[in-house]
RORO-185649 format. One line per field, with one value per residue (C-alpha): x, z, y; residue number from 1. Coordinates in steps of 0.02 Angstrom, whole numbers. Each point is the difference from the previous one (the first is absolute). Example, Ala and Ser with C-alpha at 12.3 -4.5 7.8 and 13.67 -1.06 7.14 Angstrom:
# RORO-185649
x 615 69;
z 390 -33;
y -225 172;
bake 1 2;
//
This chain:
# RORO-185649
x -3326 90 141 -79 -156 -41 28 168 -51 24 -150 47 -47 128 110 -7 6 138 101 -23 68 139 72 -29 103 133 19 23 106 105 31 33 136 80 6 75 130 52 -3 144 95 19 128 -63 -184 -116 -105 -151 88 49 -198 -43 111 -39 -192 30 112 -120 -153 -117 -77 -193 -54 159 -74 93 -4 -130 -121 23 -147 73 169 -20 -133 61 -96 5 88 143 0 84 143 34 -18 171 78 3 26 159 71 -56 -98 57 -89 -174 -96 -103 -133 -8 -16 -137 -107 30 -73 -158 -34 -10 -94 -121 -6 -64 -146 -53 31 -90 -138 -6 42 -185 -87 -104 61 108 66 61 54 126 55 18 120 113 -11 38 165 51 -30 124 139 -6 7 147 92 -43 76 147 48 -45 110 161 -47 12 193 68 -113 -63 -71 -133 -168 -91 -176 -78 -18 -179 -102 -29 -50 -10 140 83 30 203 14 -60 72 169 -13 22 189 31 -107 100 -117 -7 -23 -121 -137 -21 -168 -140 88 -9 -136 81 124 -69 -14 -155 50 16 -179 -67 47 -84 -141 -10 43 -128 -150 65 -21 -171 -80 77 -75 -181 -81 47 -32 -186 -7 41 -118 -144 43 18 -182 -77 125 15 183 76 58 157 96 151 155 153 162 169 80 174 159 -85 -136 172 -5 -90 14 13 -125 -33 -55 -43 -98 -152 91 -85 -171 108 19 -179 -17 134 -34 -164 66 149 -127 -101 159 45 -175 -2 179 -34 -155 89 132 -127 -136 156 30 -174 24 142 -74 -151 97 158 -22 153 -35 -112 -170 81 130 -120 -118 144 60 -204 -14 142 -34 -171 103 116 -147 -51 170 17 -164 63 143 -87 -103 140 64 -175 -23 -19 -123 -67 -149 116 57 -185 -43 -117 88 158 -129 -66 182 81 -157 -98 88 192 35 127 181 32 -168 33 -150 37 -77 -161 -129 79 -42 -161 -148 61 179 -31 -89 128 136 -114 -45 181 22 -130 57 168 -77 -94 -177 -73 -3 -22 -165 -63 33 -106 -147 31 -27 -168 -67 26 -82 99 -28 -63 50 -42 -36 1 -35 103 -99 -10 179 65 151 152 20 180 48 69 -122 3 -17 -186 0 183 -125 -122 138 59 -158 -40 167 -49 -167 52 118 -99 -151 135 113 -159 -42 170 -39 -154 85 135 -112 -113 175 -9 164 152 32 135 -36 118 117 -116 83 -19 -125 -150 58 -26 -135 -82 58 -102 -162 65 54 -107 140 152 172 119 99 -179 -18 179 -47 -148 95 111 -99 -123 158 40 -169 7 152 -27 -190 -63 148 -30 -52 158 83 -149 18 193 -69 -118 144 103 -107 -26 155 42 -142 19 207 -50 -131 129 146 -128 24 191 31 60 86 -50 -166 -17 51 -123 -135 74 -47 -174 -30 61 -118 -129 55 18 -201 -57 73 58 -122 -150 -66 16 -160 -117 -79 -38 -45 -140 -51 -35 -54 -124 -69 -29 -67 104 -13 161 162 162 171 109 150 -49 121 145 -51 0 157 175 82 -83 -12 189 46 -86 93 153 -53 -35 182 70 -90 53 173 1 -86 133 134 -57 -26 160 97 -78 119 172 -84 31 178 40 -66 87 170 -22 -36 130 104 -48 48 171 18 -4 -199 5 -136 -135 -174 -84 -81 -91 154 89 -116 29 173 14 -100 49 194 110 122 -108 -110 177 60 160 53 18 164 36 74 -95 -17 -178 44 80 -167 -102 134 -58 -200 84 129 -169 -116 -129 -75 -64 -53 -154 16 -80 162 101 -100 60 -158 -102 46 -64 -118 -67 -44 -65 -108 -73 -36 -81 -118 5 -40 -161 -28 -187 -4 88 -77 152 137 173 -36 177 87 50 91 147 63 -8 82 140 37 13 124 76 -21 48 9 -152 -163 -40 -156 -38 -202 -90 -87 -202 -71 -101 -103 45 -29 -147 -136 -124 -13 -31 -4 7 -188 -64 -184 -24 103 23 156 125 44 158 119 159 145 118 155 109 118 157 152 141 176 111 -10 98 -161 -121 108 21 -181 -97 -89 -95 -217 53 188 -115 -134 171 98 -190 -15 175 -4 -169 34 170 -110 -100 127 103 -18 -221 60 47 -123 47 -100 21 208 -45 -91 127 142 -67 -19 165 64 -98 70 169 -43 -44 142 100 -109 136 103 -115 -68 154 39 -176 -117 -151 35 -68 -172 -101 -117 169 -53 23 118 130 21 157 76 73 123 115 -29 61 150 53 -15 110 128 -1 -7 10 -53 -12 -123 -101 0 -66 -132 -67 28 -113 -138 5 -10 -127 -109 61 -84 -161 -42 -156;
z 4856 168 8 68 94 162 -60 -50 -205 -139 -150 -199 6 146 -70 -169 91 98 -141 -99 160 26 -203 1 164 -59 -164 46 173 -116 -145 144 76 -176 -59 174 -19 -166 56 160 -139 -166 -91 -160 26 -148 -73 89 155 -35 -50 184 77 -74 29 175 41 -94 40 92 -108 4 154 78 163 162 123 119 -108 -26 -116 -112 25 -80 -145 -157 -174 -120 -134 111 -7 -154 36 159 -47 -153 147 107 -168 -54 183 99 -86 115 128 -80 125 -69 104 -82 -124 13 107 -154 -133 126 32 -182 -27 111 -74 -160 73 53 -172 -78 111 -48 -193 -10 51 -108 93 -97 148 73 -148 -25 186 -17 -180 145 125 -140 -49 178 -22 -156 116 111 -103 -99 176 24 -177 38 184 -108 -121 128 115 -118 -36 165 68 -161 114 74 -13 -121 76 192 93 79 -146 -108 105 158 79 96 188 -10 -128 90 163 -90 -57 187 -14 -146 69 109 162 20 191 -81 -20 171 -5 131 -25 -200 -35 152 -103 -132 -10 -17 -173 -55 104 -107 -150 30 49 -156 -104 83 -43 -162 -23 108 -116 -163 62 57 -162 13 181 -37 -136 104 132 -142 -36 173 40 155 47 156 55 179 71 121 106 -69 95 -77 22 -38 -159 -25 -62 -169 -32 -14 -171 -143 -191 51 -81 -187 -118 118 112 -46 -5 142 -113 -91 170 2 -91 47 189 0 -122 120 147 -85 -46 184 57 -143 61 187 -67 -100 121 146 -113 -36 167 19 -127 67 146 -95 -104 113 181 -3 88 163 13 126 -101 -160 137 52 -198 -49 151 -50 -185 51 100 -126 -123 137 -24 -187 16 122 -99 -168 74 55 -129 -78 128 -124 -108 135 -109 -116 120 36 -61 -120 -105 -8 -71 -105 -68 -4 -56 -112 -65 -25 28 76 -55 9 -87 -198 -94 -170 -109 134 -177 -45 181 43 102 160 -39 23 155 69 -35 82 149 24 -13 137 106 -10 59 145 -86 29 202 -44 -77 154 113 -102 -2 182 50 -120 91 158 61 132 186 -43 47 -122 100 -124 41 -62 -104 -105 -24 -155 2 -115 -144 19 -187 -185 -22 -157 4 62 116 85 20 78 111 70 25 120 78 57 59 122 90 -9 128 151 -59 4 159 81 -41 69 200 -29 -18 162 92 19 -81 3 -169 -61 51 78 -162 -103 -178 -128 -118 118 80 -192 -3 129 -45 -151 65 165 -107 -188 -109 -50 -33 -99 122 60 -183 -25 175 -58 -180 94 127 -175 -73 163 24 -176 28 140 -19 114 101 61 158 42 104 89 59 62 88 95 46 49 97 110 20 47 128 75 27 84 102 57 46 83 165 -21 -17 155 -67 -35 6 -195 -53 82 -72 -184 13 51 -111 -146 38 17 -184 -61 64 -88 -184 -19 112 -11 -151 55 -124 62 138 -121 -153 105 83 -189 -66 136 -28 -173 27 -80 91 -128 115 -68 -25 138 -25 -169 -48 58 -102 -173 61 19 14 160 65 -32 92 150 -8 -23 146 104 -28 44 177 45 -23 61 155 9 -24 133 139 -26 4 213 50 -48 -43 -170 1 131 -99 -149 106 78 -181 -99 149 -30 -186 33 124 -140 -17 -196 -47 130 -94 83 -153 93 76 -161 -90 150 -5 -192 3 167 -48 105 6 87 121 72 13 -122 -148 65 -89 -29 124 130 179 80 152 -106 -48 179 58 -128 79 170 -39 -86 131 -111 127 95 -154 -112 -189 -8 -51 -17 -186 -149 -51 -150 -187 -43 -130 113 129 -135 -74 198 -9 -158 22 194 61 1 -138 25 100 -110 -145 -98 -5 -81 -87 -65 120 63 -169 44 116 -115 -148 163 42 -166 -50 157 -8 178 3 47 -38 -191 49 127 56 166 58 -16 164 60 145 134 6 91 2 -70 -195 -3 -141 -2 -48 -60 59 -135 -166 81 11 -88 -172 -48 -51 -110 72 -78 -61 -51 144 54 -108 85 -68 -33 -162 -3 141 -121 -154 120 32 -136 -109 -148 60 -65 97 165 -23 -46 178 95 -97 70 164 41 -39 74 172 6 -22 123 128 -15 15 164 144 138 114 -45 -2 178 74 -75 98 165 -56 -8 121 145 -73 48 152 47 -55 93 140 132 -64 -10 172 84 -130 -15 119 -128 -104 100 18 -122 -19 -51 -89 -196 -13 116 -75 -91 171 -45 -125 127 99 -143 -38 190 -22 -132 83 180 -85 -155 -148 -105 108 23 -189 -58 136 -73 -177 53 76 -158 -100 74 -18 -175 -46 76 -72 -131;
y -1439 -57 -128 -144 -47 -60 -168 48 -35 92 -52 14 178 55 -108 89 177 -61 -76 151 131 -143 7 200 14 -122 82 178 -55 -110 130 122 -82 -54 163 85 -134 46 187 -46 -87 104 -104 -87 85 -36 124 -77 32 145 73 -81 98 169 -38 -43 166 118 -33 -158 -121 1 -85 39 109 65 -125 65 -72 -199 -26 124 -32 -186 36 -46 84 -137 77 -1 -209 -39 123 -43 -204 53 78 -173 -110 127 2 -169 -126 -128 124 -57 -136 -135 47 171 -83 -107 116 146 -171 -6 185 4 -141 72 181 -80 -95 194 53 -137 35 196 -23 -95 178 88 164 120 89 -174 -83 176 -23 -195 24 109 -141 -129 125 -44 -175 -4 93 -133 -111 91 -20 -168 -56 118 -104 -174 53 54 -124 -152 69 -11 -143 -124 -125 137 -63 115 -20 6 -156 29 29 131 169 -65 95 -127 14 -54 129 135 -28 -33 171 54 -88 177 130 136 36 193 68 122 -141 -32 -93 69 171 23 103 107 35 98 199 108 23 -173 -29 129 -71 -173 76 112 -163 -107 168 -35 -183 -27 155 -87 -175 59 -43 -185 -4 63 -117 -151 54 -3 -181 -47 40 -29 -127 -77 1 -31 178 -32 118 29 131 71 -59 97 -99 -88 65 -93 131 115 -67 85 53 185 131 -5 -95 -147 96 -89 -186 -51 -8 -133 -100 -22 -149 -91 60 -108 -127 -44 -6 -122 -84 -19 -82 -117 -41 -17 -87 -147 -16 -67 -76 -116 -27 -39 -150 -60 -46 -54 -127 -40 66 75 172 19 49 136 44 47 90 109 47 22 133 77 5 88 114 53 34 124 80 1 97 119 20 34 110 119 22 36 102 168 -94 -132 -56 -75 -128 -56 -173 14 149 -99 -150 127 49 -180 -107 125 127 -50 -187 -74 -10 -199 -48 16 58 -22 -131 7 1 -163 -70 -98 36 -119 61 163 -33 -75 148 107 -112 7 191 25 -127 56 188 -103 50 -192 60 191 -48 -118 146 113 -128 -42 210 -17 -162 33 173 122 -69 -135 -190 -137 -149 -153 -158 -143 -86 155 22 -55 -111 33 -130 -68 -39 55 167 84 179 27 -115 46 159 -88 -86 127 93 -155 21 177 -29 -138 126 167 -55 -18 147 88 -71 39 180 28 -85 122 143 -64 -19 -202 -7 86 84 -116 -163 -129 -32 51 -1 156 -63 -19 179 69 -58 56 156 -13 -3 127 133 -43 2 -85 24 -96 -91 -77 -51 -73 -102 -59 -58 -96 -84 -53 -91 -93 -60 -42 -114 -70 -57 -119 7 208 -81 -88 148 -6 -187 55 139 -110 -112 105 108 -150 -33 153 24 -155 28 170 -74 -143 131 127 -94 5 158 95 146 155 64 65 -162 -83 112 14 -194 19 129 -101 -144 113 41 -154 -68 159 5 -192 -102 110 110 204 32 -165 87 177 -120 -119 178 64 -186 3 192 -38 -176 -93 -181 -81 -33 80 -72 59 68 50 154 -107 -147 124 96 -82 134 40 -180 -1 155 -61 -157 103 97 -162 -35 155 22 -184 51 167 -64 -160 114 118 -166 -86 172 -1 -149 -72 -183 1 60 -108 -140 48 24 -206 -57 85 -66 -188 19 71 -147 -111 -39 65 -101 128 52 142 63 156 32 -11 111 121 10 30 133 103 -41 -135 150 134 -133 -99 192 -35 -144 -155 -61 -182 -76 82 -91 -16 79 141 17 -3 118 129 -18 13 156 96 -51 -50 -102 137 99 12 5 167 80 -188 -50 83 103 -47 56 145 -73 -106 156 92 -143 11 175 3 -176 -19 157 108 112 11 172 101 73 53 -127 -51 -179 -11 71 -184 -3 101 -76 -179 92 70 -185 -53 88 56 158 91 161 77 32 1 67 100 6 9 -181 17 20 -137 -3 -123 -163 -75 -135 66 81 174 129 207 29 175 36 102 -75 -176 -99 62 -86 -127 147 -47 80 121 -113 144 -34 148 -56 -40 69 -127 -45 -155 -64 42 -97 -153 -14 52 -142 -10 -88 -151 -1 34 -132 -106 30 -11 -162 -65 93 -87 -171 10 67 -132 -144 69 133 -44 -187 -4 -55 104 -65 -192 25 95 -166 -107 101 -22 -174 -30 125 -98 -178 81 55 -180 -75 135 -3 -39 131 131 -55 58 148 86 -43 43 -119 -145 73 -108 145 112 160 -10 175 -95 -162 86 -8 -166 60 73 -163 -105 137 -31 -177 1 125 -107 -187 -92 69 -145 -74 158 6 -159 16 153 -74 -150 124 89 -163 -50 163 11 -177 3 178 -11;
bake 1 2 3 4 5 6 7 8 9 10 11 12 13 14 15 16 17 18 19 20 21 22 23 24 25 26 27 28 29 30 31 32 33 34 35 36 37 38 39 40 41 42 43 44 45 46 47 48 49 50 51 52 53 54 55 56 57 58 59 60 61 62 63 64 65 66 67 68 69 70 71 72 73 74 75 76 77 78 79 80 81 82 83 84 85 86 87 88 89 90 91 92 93 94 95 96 97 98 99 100 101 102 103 104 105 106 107 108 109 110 111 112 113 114 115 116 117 118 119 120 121 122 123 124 125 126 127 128 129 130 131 132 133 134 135 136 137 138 139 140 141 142 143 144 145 146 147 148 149 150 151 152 153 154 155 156 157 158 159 160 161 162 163 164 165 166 167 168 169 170 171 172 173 174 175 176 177 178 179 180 181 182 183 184 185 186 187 188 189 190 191 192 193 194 195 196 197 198 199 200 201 202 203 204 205 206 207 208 209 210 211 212 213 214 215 216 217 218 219 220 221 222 223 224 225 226 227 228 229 230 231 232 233 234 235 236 237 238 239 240 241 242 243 244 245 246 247 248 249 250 251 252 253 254 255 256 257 258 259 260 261 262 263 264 265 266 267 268 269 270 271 272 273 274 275 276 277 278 279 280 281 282 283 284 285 286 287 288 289 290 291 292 293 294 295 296 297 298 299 300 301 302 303 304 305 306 307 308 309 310 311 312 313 314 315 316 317 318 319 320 321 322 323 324 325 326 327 328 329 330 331 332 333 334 335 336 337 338 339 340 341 342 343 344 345 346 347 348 349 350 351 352 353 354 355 356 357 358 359 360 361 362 363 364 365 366 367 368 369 370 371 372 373 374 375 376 377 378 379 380 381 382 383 384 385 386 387 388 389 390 391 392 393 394 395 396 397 398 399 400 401 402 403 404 405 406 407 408 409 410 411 412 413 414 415 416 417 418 419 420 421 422 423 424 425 426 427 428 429 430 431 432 433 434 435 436 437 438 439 440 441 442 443 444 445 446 447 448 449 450 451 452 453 454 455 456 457 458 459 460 461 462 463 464 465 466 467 468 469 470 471 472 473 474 475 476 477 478 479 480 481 482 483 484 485 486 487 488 489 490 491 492 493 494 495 496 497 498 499 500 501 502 503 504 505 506 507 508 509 510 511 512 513 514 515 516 517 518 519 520 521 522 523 524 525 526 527 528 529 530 531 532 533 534 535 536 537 538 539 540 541 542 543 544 545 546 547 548 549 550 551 552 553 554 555 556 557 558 559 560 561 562 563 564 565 566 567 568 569 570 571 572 573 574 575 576 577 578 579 580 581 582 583 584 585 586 587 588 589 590 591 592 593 594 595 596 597 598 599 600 601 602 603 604 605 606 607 608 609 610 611 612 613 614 615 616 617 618 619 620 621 622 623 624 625 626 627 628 629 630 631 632 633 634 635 636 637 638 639 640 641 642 643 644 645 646 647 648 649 650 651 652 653 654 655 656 657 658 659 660 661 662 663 664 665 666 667 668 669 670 671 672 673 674 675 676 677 678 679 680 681 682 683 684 685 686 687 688 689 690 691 692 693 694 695 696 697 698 699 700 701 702 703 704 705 706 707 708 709 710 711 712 713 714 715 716 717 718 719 720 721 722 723 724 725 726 727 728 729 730 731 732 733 734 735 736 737 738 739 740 741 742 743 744 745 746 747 748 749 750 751 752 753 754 755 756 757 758 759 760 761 762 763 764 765 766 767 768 769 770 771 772 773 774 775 776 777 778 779 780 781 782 783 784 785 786 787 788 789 790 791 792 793 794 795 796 797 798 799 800 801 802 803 804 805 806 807 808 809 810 811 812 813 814 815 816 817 818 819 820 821 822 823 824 825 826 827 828 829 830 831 832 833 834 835 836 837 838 839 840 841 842 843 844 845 846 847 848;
//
């Protein structure tokens, strides 16, 4: 179990494992140090104290180990717990953290789901290991009563329960845990498992024999149930683990506990999709009912949903890893659905229920296990034949019935919903394979690349079927209106084409600029204008003779999450690319210099509202190169452009650079990802969880960039004579752990915390930094920059001979700062003032 992923989250099960090393740690560190203390001073020793110190001076406790070896050094055998908890209530209650607290209530909260989940075996052997597991339980719970009971003498007003809900290991809790824990040199991250000694290497080796032999019956009777079942395969690589995998129950009776983690291993992973899942479907409805989230904002937190089911599967299946046909989809089905049930549905009193009510419960069960999609996905692998292309005309595609469905027909509704989509998934697949497209497509969102998958590789795994679950409810809430992100797209696309097309002329600078902009209209004609599949789909239409004409733009229409990504993307190029032009010249500084000079001249009452926009967000303190105190004199002002000679400078190095969400929003949505196979999807989330909460110290993760060939004109894609192109790979997530721990505590969030921050960071994007029109507040500089120069003209004329070309170069219309700084230096500044005030007035007022 590693520390965090590449996302930077933890799920319910880390949080659990976590939470359980945190309160082990605390507990023995914290008796520890109470008991040492009451060895340096012997006065007034109890007998308590007195037992602690002849146990520590004649011989280690169990799971007290030399140093050398960390993981040993901090296991803790469970009999251990209730002595060690009388040591901290007899010499520092008021030691005792809330958090402790509250993560011990959840861990055991948790344990019992497992034991509920064993005790309904008909397996002797299990039900004599689960009455051990159980005794643990009660120990825990012993200790737990033991701090309520101390605690609620020193600090009555303590809340007795957890503030998060009952077992779901609260993020605040665990990283306030950090604030107690002592960090030991010997868990240096990366070099942990360095650390240990042949013997100790021996030992888990001998252990893990043990437990892989005592666990081979189950295995081979989960393989029997699984069948031939057709499950996803994905490369998976080793990583080295955090100083958290130090912590275990050390060797003994709870060798075996892990089989008790079983249950609540899957259970908690379901847990976390149906979580992730209700978070965005109500997104989804907000913006059905009360448009009060974008369409590009909800594209960006679907994606990244999709992408964190991905990682919760990568996860799960790590820690499977000895047993990895337990973490396939259909035996945890099998386990959850059939076998066990689940532990928030209550099943008694089901005789006294009716026919329809029944129905229901169970409809509910399975679609709370994602089996509604599972079972399309099975049907779709039956229907349509390996290789094969189903061209369907439209008139034989059913439509979905918008409306109140009761259970068959909700079926039947989302049956339709799949079959409207699989045809161009299908499609997509086959252009990829004959090269026509690169293998991730431009924005291309993570449900269509499952799905391809599905039909590429003839099997499924369970992120595909938690993707498909989720885009089924938000076609199901949005009905009619799914097509609505497409409509944005479509304007915005234009707009964004036609802006490019309008500044091509205009742009002088440098030569990758230049082609960055032709490239991106290129872009633009062939995902937003134009269909990428028309030109394969009338090729197989015609071949098959099928005369019926097909809806363009089809996918897009049935997919917002795509449509919105590409309108996301739209947004992004613009204002990378307006960024990029107005950083070549010193126009728009200069004309933010002249009118934040008119203002402090006394012309308060100045709208610029692009220039405004700019200024908040690029700072007032960093553009006019210091605070501008009240007070201030204009010419103090044009003094400071004419001491930094920004006149004569681009704003390559003058702008203050982008946030970091905003770059890596850019590099995840705006850049190609199509030529590289294997891929970091949330690797853009780092640096948006770093920028959240400041975090500045490094790296919290420390991977190489994919490779990715170089950009170019034309699409091109690695092709394999003999196996063909290469397949969509998922790529290994278990990123190299970075050792500061009080990094990882300021950026790891629970799924729902992440899709939280994306949710604000997003919208907070595009009403600021996404708002501004580069290229517009560009035009509108010169604009006023060459209404100056006229008024100045006779000035100018004599100081800067360039200036009364009429055809004067754009990059040196700045020139007339330092005029009007002179002309304020040699004459009379009032009057040089309220000229430039009335220039600026002027511009101001006949601005759209």
């Amino acid at each position: 179990m590693s520390f965090s992923r590449e996302s930077g989250t933890l799920g319910t099960y880390q949080r659990y494992k976590l939470g359980q090393a945190q309160f082990q740690k605390w507990l023995k560190q914290t008796s520890d140090k109470l008991l040492n203390r009451s060895v340096k001073s012997p006065a007034g020793r109890t007998d308590l104290e007195d037992a602690g110190a002849k146990k520590s001076k004649s011989q280690p406790a169990k799971g007290n180990q030399p140093k050398g070896d960390p993981k040993q050094s901090s296991a803790v055998h469970w009999s251990e717990l209730e002595t060690m908890a009388t040591t901290v209530i007899e010499l520092g209650p008021e030691e005792i953290p809330q958090s402790a607290m509250s993560i011990l209530r959840d861990v055991v909260h948790l344990r019992k789901k497992s034991a509920r989940f064993f005790s309904k075996s008909d397996d002797n052997v299990m039900k004599e290991k689960n009455s051990a597991h159980e005794h643990i339980i009660k120990v825990l719970e012993k200790v737990l009563h033991l701090f309520d009971g101390a605690v609620s003498k020193i600090r009555p007003s303590a809340p007795a329960e957890t503030s998060h809900g009952e077992g779901q290991l609260g993020m605040s809790d665990i990283n306030n845990m950090f604030e107690y824990l002592k960090v030991e040199e010997s868990h240096g991250g990366e070099d942990l498992d360095e650390t240990f000694d042949t013997e100790t290497q021996k030992k888990q080796q001998k252990k893990q024999q043990k437990k892989q032999q005592k666990k081979q019956q189950k295995k081979q009777q989960k393989k029997q149930q699984s069948g031939n079942r057709r499950v996803e395969k994905r490369t998976q690589s080793s990583q080295k683990t955090s100083w958290v995998d130090s912590f275990q129950w050390i060797e003994g009776d709870e060798e075996e506990e892990d089989e008790f983690d079983y249950y609540m291993l899957i259970y908690c992973f379901f847990q976390d999709f149906n979580s992730i899942r209700t978070y965005v479907g109500d997104r989804w409805t907000e913006y059905f009912y009360h448009k009060t989230v974008s369409i590009d904002t909800l594209a960006v937190l679907t994606n990244a949903a999709c992408e964190m089911f991905h990682e919760m599967e990568y996860e799960l299946r790590k820690t499977l890893r000895d047993e990895p046909v337990l973490a396939d989809y259909d035996v945890m089905l099998e386990t959850l659905f059939f076998e066990y049930g689940l532990d928030h549905v209550d099943y008694t009193g089901e005789d006294q229920l009716t026919d329809d009510e029944r129905n229901y419960k169970i409809f509910a069960e399975a679609d709370w296990l994602g089996f509604i999609a599972y079972s399309h996905v099975i049907q779709l692998l039956d229907f349509i034949p390996p290789g094969k292309v189903p061209m369907v005309p439209g008139s034989a595609i059913r439509s979905p019935k918008y409306q109140m469905h009761d259970l068959e027909g909700f079926r039947e509704f989302s049956k339709d919903i799949v079959l409207e989509i699989a045809p161009d998934c299908v499609l997509l697949k086959a252009m990829k394979t004959n090269a026509e497209l690169p293998m991730i497509a431009c924005a291309q969102d993570e449900l269509t690349l499952d799905f391809e998958d599905i039909f590429r590789v003839r099997g499924y795994s369970s992120a595909t079927i938690f993707d498909l679950s989720l885009y089924i409810d938000i076609r199901y809430t949005l009905e009619q209106r799914v097509s609505q992100a497409y409509d944005l797209l479509q304007i915005t696309g234009a707009s964004t084409k036609a802006t490019l097309e309008e500044q091509l002329p205009n742009i002088k600078g440098p030569w990758d600029l230049k082609k960055d902009c032709r490239r991106r209209i290129k872009e633009i004609e062939a995902y937003v204008t134009n269909d990428i599949v028309e030109e394969d789909k009338r090729r197989r239409f015609e071949e098959k003779g099928i005369t019926e004409p097909f809806e363009k733009h089809y996918l897009l229409k049935k997919d917002p999450t795509w449509s919105g990504l590409l309108d996301f993307r739209c947004r992004l190029v613009l204002n990378n690319l307006g960024y990029r032009f107005i950083s070549q010249s010193p126009v728009v500084l200069g004309a933010a210099f002249v009118y934040k000079v008119a203002r402090l001249g006394g012309a308060n009452d100045l709208a610029w509202p692009r220039m405004d926009r700019f200024l908040q967000v690029h700072g007032e303190d960093r553009l006019f190169r210091g605070e501008i105190p009240p007070g201030t004199a204009p010419m103090d002002l044009l003094k400071r452009f004419v001491d930094h000679d920004l006149s004569a400078d681009t704003l390559a190095d003058r702008l203050p650079a982008p946030s970091k969400s905003l770059e890596a929003f850019h590099q995840r949505y705006a850049e190609e990802h199509g030529f590289s196979f294997s891929r970091q999807p949330m690797a853009y989330l780092q640096d948006i969880i770093r920028d959240r909460f400041d975090v500045k110290t490094g790296d919290l993760f420390s991977r190489p960039a994919p490779k990715l060939a170089p950009d170019n004109d034309n699409w091109e894609m690695p092709f394999d004579s003999k196996s063909g192109p290469a397949k969509r790979t998922t790529p290994d997530p278990a990123p190299t752990q970075h050792s500061r721990e009080e990094d990882l505590r300021s950026a790891s969030v629970s799924p729902v915390q992440l899709l939280e921050i994306l949710d604000e960071t997003t919208t907070s994007l595009l009403e600021n930094q996404l708002a501004i029109d580069y290229f517009a507040l560009h035009d509108e500089g010169v604009q006023l920059l060459r209404e100056l120069v006229g008024e100045f003209s006779s000035e100018a004329k004599d100081e800067v001979s360039l200036l009364d070309d009429e055809n004067i170069k754009v990059e040196k219309l700045a020139l007339i700062l330092p005029v009007l700084y002179r002309s304020m230096v040699g004459g009379d500044v009032a009057k040089v003032t309220e000229r430039l005030e009335r220039v600026a007035t002027g511009f101001c007022s006949n601005l759209p």
